[in-house]
Structures are given as structure tokens and as C-alpha cells.
ZAVODO-868691 format. One record per residue: y, x, z of N, C-alpha, C in turn; residue in three letters. Coordinates in steps of 0.1 Angstrom, whole numbers, plus 5000, padded with zeros to 4 digits. Layout:
N
YXZYXZYXZALA/...
END
This chain:
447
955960159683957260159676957660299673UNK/958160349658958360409655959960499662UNK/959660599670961160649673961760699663UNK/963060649662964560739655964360889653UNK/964860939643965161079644965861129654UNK/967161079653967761189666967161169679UNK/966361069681965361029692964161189693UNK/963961179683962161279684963561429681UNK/964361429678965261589677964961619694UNK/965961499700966261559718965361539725UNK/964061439718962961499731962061629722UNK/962061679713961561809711962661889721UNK/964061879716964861989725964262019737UNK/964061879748963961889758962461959766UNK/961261939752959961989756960262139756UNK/960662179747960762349747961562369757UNK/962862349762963662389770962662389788UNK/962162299787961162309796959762369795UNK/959362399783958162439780956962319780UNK/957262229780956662089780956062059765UNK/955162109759955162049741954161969737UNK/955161839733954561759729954561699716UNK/953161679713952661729698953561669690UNK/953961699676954461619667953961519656UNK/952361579657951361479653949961509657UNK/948661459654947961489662947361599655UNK/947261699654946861789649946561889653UNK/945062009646944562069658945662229655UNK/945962339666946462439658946162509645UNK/946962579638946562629629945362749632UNK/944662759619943862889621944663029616UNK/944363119624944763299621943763309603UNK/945063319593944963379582943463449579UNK/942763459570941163469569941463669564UNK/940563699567940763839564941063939547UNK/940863809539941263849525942663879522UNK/943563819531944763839526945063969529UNK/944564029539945264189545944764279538UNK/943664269521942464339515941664369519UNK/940964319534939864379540938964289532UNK/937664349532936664279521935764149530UNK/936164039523935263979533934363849524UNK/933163799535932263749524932763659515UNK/931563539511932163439503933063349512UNK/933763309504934863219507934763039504UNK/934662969521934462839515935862789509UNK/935462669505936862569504937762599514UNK/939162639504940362659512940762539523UNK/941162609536941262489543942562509547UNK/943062389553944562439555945162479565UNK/946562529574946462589583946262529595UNK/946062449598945562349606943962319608UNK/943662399599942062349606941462249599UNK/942562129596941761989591941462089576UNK/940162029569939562049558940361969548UNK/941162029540941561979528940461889524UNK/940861759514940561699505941261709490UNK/940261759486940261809472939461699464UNK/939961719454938961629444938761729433UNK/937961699421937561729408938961749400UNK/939961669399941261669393942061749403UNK/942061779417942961859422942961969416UNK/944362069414944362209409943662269420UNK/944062229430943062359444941662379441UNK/941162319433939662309435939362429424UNK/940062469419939962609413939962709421UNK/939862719430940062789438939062819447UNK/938662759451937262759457936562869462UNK/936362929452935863069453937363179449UNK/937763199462938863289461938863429457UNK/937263479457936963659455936963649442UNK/937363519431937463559418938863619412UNK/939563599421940863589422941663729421UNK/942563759418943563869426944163869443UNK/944163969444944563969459945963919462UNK/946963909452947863829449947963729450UNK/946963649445946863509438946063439454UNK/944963539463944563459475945763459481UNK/946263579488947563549492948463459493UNK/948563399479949663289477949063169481UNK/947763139478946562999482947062999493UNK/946963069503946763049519948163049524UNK/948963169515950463119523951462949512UNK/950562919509951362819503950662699511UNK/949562709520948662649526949262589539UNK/949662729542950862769556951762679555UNK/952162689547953862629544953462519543UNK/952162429534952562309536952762239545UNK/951362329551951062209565952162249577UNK/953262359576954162339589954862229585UNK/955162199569956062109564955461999570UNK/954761949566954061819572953561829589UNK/953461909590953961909609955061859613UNK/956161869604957861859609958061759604UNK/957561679595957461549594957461439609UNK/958461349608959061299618958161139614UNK/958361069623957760939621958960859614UNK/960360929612961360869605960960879593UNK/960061009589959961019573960761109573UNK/961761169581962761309577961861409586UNK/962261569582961661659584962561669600UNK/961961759605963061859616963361959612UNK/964661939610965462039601964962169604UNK/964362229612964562369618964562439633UNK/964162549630964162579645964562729649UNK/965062689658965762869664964362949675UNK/963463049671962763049683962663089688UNK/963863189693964363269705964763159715UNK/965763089709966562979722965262869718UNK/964062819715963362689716964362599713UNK/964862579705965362449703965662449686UNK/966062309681965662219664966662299667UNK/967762319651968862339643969162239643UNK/970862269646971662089652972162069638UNK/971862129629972562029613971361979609UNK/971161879605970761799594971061829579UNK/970661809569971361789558970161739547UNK/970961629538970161559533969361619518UNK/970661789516969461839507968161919509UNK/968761989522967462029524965961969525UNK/965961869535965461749534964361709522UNK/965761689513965361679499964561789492UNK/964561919495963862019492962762069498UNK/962661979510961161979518960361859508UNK/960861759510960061649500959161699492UNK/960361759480959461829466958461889471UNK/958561969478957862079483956362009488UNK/956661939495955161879504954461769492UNK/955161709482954861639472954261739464UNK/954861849459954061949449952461959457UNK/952662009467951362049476950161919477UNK/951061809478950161699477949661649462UNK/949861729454949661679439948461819436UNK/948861939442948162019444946361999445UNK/946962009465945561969466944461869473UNK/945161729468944861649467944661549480UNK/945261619492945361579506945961449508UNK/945061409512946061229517947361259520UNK/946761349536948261349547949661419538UNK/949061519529950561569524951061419515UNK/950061409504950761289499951261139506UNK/950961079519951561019526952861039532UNK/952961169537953961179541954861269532UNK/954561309525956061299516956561199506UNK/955461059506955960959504957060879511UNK/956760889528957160819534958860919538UNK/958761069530959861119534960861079522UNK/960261069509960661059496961760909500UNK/960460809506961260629505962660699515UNK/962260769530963160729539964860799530UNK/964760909525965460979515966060869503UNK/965660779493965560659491966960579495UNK/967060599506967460499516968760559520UNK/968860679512970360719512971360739499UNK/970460619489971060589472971360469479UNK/971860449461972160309462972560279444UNK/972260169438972960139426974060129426UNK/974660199413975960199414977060059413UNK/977960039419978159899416979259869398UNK/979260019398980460049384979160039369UNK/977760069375976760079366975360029370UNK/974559889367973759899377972159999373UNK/972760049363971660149357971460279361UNK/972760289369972660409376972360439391UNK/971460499399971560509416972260619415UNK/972960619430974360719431973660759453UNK/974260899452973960879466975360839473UNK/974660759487975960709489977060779503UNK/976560929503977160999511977661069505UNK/979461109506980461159499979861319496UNK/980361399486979861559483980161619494UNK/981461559499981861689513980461669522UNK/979961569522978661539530977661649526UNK/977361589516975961629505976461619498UNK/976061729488976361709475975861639466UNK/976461549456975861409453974861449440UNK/975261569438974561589421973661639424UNK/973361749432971861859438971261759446UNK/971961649455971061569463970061489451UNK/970861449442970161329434969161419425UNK/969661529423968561619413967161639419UNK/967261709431966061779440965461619444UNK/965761499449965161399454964561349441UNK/965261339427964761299415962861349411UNK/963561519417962361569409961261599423UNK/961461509436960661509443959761339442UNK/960261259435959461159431958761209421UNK/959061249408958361309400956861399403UNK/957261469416955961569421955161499427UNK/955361349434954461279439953261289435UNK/951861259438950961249429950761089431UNK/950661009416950160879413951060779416UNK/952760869413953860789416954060649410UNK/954260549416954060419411955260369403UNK/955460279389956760259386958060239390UNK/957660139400959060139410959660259412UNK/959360389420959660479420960160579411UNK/959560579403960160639390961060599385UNK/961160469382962360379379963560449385UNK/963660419397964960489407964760659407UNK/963960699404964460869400964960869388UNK/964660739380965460749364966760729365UNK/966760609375968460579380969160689380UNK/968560759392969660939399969760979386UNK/969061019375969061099366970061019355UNK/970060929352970960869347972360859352UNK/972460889366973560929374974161089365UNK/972861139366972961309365973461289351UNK/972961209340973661209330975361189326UNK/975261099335976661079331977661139336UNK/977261259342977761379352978261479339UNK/977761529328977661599317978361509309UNK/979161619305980161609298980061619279UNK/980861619270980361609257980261769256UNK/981061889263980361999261979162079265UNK/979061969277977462009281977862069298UNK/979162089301979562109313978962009327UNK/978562019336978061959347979561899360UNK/979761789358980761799368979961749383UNK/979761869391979361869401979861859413UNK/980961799410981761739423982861569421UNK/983161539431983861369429985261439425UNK/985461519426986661569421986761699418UNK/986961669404986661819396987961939397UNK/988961869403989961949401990462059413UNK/989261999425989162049443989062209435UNK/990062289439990062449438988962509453UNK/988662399461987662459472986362439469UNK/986562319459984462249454984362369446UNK/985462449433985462529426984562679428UNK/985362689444984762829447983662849459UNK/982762729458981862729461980762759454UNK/979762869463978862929455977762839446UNK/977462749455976362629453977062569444UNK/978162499442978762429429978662469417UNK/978962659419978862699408977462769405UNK/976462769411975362849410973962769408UNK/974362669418973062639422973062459411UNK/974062369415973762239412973962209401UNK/974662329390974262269372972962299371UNK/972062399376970562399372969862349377UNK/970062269390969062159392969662019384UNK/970762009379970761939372969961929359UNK/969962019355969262029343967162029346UNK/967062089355965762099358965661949361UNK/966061829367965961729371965961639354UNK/966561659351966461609336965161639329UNK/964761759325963761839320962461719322UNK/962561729341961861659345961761479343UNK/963161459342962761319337962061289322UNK/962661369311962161389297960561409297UNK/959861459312958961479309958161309312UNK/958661239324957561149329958261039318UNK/959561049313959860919302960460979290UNK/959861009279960761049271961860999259UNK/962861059260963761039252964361089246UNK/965061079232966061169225967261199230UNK/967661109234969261099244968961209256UNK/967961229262967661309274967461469267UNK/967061479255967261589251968561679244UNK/969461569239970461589236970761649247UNK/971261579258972461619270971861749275UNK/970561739273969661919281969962039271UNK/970461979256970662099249971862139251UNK/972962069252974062029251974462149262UNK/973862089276973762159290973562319290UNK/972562299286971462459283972662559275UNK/973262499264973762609254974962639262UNK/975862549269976862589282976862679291UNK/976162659294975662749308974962849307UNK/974762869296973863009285975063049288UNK/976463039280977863099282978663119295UNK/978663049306978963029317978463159319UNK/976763159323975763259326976663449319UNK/976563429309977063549302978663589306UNK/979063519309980663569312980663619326UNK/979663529336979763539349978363579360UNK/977663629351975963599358976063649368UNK/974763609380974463589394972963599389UNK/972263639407970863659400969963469405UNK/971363409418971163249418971363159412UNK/972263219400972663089390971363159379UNK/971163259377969663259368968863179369UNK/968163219387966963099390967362979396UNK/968662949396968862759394968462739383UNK/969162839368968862769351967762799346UNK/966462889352965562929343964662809348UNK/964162749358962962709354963662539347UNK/964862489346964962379336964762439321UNK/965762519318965462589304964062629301UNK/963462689309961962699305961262599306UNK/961462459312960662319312961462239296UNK/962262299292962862209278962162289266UNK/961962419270961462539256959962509259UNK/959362449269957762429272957762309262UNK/958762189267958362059258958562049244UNK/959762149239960562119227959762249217UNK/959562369222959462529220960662549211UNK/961462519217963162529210963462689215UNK/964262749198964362899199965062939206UNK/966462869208966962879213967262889230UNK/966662839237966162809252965262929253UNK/964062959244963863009248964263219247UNK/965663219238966163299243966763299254UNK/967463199255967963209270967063249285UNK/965863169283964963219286964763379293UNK/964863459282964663559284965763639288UNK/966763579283968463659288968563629304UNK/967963529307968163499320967063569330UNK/965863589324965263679335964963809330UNK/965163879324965664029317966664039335UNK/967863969330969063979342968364009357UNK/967963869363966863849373966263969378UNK/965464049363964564169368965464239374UNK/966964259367967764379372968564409382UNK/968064219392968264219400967664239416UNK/966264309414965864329424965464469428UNK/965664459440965264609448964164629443UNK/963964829441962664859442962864999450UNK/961765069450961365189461962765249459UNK/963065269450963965349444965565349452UNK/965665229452967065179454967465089463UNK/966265059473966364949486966665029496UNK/967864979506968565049518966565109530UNK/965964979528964764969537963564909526UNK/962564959534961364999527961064849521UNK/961264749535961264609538961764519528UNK/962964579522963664479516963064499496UNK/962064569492961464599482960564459476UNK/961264419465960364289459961764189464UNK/962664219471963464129470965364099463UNK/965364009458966864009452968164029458UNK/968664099446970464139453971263949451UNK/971563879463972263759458973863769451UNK/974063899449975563909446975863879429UNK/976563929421976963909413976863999400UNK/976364119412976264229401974964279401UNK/974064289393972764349395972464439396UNK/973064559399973564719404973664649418UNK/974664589425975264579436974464599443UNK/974464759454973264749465973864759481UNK/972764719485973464699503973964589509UNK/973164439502972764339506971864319511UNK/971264289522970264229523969564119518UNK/968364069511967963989505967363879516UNK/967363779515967063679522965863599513UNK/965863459520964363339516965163319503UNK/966463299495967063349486965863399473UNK/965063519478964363599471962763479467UNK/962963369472961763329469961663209460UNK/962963129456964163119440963563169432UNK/963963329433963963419423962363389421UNK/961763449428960463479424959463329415UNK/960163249418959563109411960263109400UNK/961463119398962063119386961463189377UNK/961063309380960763399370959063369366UNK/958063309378956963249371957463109356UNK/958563099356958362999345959063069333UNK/959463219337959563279322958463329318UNK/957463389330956163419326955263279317UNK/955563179321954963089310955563089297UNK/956663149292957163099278957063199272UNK/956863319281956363489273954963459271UNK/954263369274952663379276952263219263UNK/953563179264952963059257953663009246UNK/955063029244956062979232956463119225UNK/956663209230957363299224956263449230UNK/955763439226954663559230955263719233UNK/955063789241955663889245955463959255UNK/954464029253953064119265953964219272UNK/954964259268955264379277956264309285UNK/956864179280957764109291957264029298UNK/955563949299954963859305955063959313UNK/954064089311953464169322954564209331UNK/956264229328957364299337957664129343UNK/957564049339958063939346957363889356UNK/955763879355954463889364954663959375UNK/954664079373954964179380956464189391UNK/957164119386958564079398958163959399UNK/957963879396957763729401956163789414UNK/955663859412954663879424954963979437UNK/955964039431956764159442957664079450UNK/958463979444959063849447958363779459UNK/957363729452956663649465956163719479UNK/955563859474955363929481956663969494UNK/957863969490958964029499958963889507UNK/959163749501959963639505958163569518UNK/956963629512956263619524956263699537UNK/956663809537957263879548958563789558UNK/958663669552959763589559958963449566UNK/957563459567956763359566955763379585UNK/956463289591955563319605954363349601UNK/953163419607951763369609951463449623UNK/950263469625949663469638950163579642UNK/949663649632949563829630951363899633UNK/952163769630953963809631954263799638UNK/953863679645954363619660953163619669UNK/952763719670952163679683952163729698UNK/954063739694954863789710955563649711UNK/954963539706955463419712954263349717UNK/954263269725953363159735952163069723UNK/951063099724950163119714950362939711UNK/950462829721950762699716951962639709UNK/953162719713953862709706953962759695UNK/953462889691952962999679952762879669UNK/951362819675950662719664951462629664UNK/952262519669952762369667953762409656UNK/954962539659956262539658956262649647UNK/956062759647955562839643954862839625UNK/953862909628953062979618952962859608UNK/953262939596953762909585955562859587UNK/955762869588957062869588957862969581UNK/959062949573959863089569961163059575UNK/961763189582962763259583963763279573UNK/965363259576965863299565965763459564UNK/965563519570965563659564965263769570UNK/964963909569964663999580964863969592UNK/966263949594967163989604967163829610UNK/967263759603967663639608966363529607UNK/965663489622964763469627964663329624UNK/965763229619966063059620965362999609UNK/963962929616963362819603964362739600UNK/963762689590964462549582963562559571UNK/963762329569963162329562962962379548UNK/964062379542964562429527964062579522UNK/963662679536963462779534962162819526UNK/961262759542959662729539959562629522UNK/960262549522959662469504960262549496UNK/961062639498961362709484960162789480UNK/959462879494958362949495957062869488UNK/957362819493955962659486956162609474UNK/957262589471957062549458957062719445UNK/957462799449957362899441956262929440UNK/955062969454954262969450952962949447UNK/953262739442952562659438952962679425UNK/953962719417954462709408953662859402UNK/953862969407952263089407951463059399UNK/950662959412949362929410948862869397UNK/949862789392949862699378949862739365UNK/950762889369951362919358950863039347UNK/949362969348948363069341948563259348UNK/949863339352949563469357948963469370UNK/948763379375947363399389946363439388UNK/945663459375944663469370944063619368UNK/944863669360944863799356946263869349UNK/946464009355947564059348947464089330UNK/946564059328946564089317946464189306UNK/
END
């Protein structure tokens, strides 16, 4: 019998608090990172395996199988192979037999993170589904199936529309519009998603539609008029661009004219929004939808935005020059101003750095532009570079208890220098940015 989540939360509590650890699945520890990532020169390189030891299953259509031979590579590009390797497989470690992740973990005090929340959740999905579309691994794609249904199972059709799925936990909960976007575009990432499923991420997105307004505005709250939903960062930053990215993505697996309307509509809004008020998080909430609509349509217009949006981005990251600490170099200022210095950058910075791999595709493929592929390449890799410094491995942690190291541990990200606390949402942002890398033709060569 399968145990409950808050069942398997309090007996993890209780193994660490005692030191008692009992596995989360059966799996052997991860292996210590192979010597290519640190640049030491090392021989040929077999099939990437994952941090765990088990031998990936790759096929002929997996993208990983490009990979194979890593010394073809940039030292950049193995790097990202192996820490995106990292991340999946802690993700699918923390995979619960409920099909929800364990939110997180504190690993000073040994014990989960007592919030829940169903977007994060939702942002591990995508994440373990990208990876499982990747490279072609049963276990990732099983169990982000089985996290995708249990996730599922917190919609419902609407009863005002029955064309639409709605989530059925109020915004003050979860937010209903980022919940239904991120879970939309985590069925999408499935690999060999079956209709049924699709279907119901068409639903949310049909939800998402009718969220947008005739100016293209996102109303991302049950009540638009809340002056508290207003001056929240994530209302305003984060949930119109996954709305739009969730669309993008539905236009992609069903297309339609009506789905392109509302994405233009959206796009040319929030182009103005953007300009009156820009952030370097509402950039990379809007760039990689806007750059998935200028990829399908090669519309001129998007793809200025495009570039208005990560021009900004660039100007918003530390470099040698102007970072309080050597540490914080390759990563973004989250504030408002792109000057603004004497923030510290957080897993925040690993957003940015994926966002900006999908302006590198539309300088590289719709709108050609060598000296902005190469500056956008170039932060999107200094990007990843900073936001893996937030990423356990052997070599980080190994002033912790080497069994715990491997179960709890390595691959994992931190939100930030200073602040030591996994969670799920951290680690998938890191994974999906960069898997999104790897894809994005600049893995390859700088050019």
C-alpha cells in the first residue's frame, strides 16, 4: 500500500532527526561528478550516466545521445550534461509514492520544508518530464507521469464552462493562473503524451485564455481589484509570462488561429507593461513565451521584443567589475533596476540564464545577429555557471555524512549563497534551463 504524503514527510522527519535513513527509493548513491567538469583532462567518455549510478536509457531519438562523446563538447556544454543529470535524478529521488515531490530540505536542522505548495510541485514536474523527454529514461518519464496525474487531481472542469479545467484551490492558496500554466506545460514535456492528457492541459489553457483580456492584459488573480494580489511580485512578474509561455506551448502541440491571436494580443501588452516598468524576472517570465511564438510565427514584431527584453536581462547581471563578491559574478540583480547593486543574486539567476538561451535561438535562427547571439550565449553561460554554484555535489558537501550527502543531497540546489534550503522549484528551474542549453543549438560552439 502506497503511503500518504504527509505520511512519508514525518517518517523522513523522524529518520534524520535520529539519523535512521530510510531510502526514498531503491536506489544506489549518486556517483562523485567525473573529472571533466573541473577541466582536468580526462579519457574518453562513456554514455552519460546519471547521478545515481543507474545507466541511463537512451535511445537513437533521445537528445542525450548526442552526447555520448562529451570531449566533443565545450567545457560548458559537459558541465551542464552532468549537472542537469544531478538535478534530475535528486528530482526523481524526492518523488514520493504519492506522485508529489518532498518539497525540500533544510540540511543543517535534517529535516523536509514544512510548506507544500502546489506550484512548485508543478515546477518539479516540468522539470523531471523535460529530462525524461531528454534522455529517454523510463524512471524519469514514469514518475513525472505519475507526479503530472497526482497534480491532475488538483483541477477540475469548470462547472460555468465544461471546456475549461480550472484549479480547484483558491489563488490565496496557489495561484490559479501560474498553477494551471506550469502543470499545462508539464504535460506538454511529457514524452509520448497520450490524448487524454493533452486534452486536459488544453482545458487549463483554455482556462488561461479566458484569463486575457481584449487588450491582451492577463488577469492573474480571482479578484482583480485585491490592491494586495496587485503588489505582489509574482502577480506582477512572474504569472503573465507563464501564461503566455503555456499558450505558446499549447499552439505548439494543437494549432490554432484563436491561440495566436490572444499570444499577440498578450505579447504586444506586456512589451508596454515591460517598458514602463521592467525587472530582470518579468524579462525571463516573457522571453522564452515570446521567443516560442517568434520561433513558430517568425513574427517581427516578437521578435523585437525579443531582443528588448534580453538587451535589459544582459544589463542585468553582475560582472568582475561590479559584483559586491567574486561569487556572485554570472548572476542577476532581482530588483528593478539594472544598475541596482548590492543584492545578492539567488537560484533566481537560473530563470535568467534559460531565458536568455531562447533569445540565443531567435538571434541564431529568425532574426540573425552574431554579435548579439555571441553577448547573449555568453550570459546565458555565465548564468548557468553562477546558478550551479547553488547545486550540492560531492565536492560541496562533503562536510555532511557521506549517506546522507548521496540520498538528500547532491544534486540538489540551494536558494542561494547564503541560504542553504533545497526545494523543489529551485533544482527544476536549474534543470530545465539547462536542458533548454543543451537544445538550443549554442552548446555546440560559440561561434
Amino acid at each position: 500500500m502506497r503511503r500518504p504524503f504527509w505520511s512519508s514527510s514525518i517518517l523522513l522527519t523522524a529518520a534524520l532527526l535520529t539519523g535512521v535513513m530510510t531510502p526514498i527509493v531503491a536506489q544506489e548513491p549518486p556517483r562523485t561528478l567525473p573529472p571533466s567538469i573541473t577541466g582536468t583532462p580526462a579519457p574518453a567518455v562513456p554514455p552519460v550516466s546519471p547521478a545515481s549510478g543507474v545507466q541511463t536509457q537512451t535511445t537513437a531519438a533521445a537528445p542525450a545521445a548526442r552526447f555520448q562523446n562529451l570531449q566533443a563538447f565545450p567545457p560548458e556544454t559537459v558541465r551542464a550534461v552532468y549537472s542537469a543529470s544531478a538535478g534530475a535524478n535528486w528530482l526523481s529521488r524526492m518523488n514520493q509514492a504519492s506522485g508529489r515531490f518532498l518539497p525540500g530540505l533544510d540540511p543543517a536542522l535534517r529535516t523536509p520544508v514544512a510548506i507544500d505548495h502546489d506550484l512548485r510541485q508543478a515546477f518539479a514536474a516540468r522539470a523531471l518530464a523535460e529530462a525524461a523527454r531528454f534522455t529517454g529514461q523510463e524512471e524519469f518519464a514514469a514518475r513525472s507521469t505519475q507526479a503530472v496525474l497526482a497534480l491532475l487531481s488538483r483541477t477540475k472542469l469548470d462547472s460555468a464552462d465544461p471546456t475549461r479545467r480550472v484549479p480547484v484551490a483558491p489563488s490565496q492558496d496557489c495561484n490559479r493562473v501560474g498553477f494551471a500554466a506550469v502543470l499545462a506545460m508539464a504535460v506538454y514535456a511529457l514524452p509520448n503524451t497520450d490524448a487524454k492528457l493533452t486534452t486536459q492541459a488544453e482545458e487549463m489553457c483554455a482556462f488561461l485564455r479566458s484569463r486575457v483580456g481584449a487588450d491582451g492584459a492577463v488577469q492573474t488573480t480571482d479578484q482583480p481589484n485585491d490592491p494586495a494580489a496587485r503588489s505582489d511580485p509574482d502577480t506582477v512578474n512572474l504569472y503573465p509570462g507563464l501564461t503566455i509561455q503555456a499558450l505558446a506551448a499549447s499552439q505548439r502541440a494543437r494549432p490554432d488561429a484563436g491561440k495566436l491571436a490572444v499570444l499577440a494580443k498578450a505579447i504586444g501588452y506586456y512589451r508596454g507593461v515591460f517598458k514602463a516598468q521592467p525587472s530582470a524576472l518579468m524579462a525571463a517570465a516573457l522571453l522564452p513565451g515570446v521567443a516560442d511564438f517568434c520561433l513558430q510565427t517568425r513574427d517581427s514584431t516578437a521578435a523585437a521584443t525579443v531582443v528588448e527584453l534580453a538587451d535589459y536581462m544582459c544589463g542585468c547581471q553582475y560582472t568582475r567589475t561590479d559584483a559586491r563578491s567574486p561569487a556572485w559574478v554570472g548572476g542577476f540583480r532581482p530588483g528593478q533596476q539594472s544598475t541596482q547593486s548590492g543584492t545578492e543574486p539567488g537560484v533566481e539567476s537560473a530563470r535568467c540564464a534559460g531565458a536568455l538561451v531562447s533569445a540565443v535561438q531567435v538571434t541564431r535562427q529568425i532574426a540573425p545577429d552574431q554579435a548579439r547571439f555571441q553577448r547573449y550565449r555568453q550570459s546565458a553561460v555565465d548564468g548557468l555557471a553562477f546558478a550551479r554554484r547553488l547545486q550540492f555535489s560531492d565536492e560541496n558537501a562533503d562536510h555532511f555524512e557521506k549517506g546522507f550527502r548521496a540520498r538528500f543531497l547532491t544534486g540538489g540546489v540551494h536558494l542561494s549563497l547564503t541560504d542553504g534550503t533545497l526545494r523543489i522549484d529551485a533544482t527544476a528551474h536549474l534543470v530545465t534551463a539547462q536542458l533548454a542549453f543543451l537544445q538550443s543549438g549554442a552548446e555546440v560552439t560559440q561561434e
